[in-house]
N, C-alpha and C positions, 0 to 999 in steps of 0.2 A: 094449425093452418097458418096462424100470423106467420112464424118460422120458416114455414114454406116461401109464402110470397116474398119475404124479407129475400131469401137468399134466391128467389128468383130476378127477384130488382135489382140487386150486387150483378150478377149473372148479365143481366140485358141494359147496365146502367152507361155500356159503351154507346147504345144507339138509343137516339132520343124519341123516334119513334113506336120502338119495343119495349121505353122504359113507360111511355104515357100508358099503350096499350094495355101494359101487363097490370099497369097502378089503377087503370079502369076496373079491369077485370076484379081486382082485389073487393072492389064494393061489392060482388055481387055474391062473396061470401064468406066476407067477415061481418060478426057482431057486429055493434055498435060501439061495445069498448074495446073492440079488436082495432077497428078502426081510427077511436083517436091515439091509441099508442102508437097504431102504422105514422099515422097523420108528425109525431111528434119525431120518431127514428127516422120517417123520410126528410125533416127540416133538418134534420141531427147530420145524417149523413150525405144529402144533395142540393142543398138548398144555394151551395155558392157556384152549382153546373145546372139545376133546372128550377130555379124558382120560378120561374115563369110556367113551366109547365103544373109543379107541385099545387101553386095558385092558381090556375084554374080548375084541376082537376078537385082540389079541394073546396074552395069557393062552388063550383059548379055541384058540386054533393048535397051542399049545406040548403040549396035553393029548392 
């Protein structure tokens, strides 16, 4: 499933709305250590076009 969402984010990473959307949706069914590898490939690969988004939707998890 991680593989799934990975190449759904690639997929939807042109709109910043369908990128937050889809990285939502991702908590609702990944692991937990699904999660921090997603957590570490989404800084890896978008962090210099959505950190702002990557930072809340991950900060907002952790709470």
């Amino acid at each position: 499933m991680l593989e799934y969402i990975k190449t759904i984010l690639l997929k939807v990473s042109f709109d910043k709305m369908l990128f937050e959307k889809e990285l939502r949706k991702a908590f609702r069914v990944l692991a937990a250590d699904e999660l921090r590898q997603l957590k570490q490939w989404c800084y890896d690969q978008f962090s210099g076009v959505y950190l702002v988004i990557l930072n809340k939707v991950f900060l907002r998890a952790q709470a």
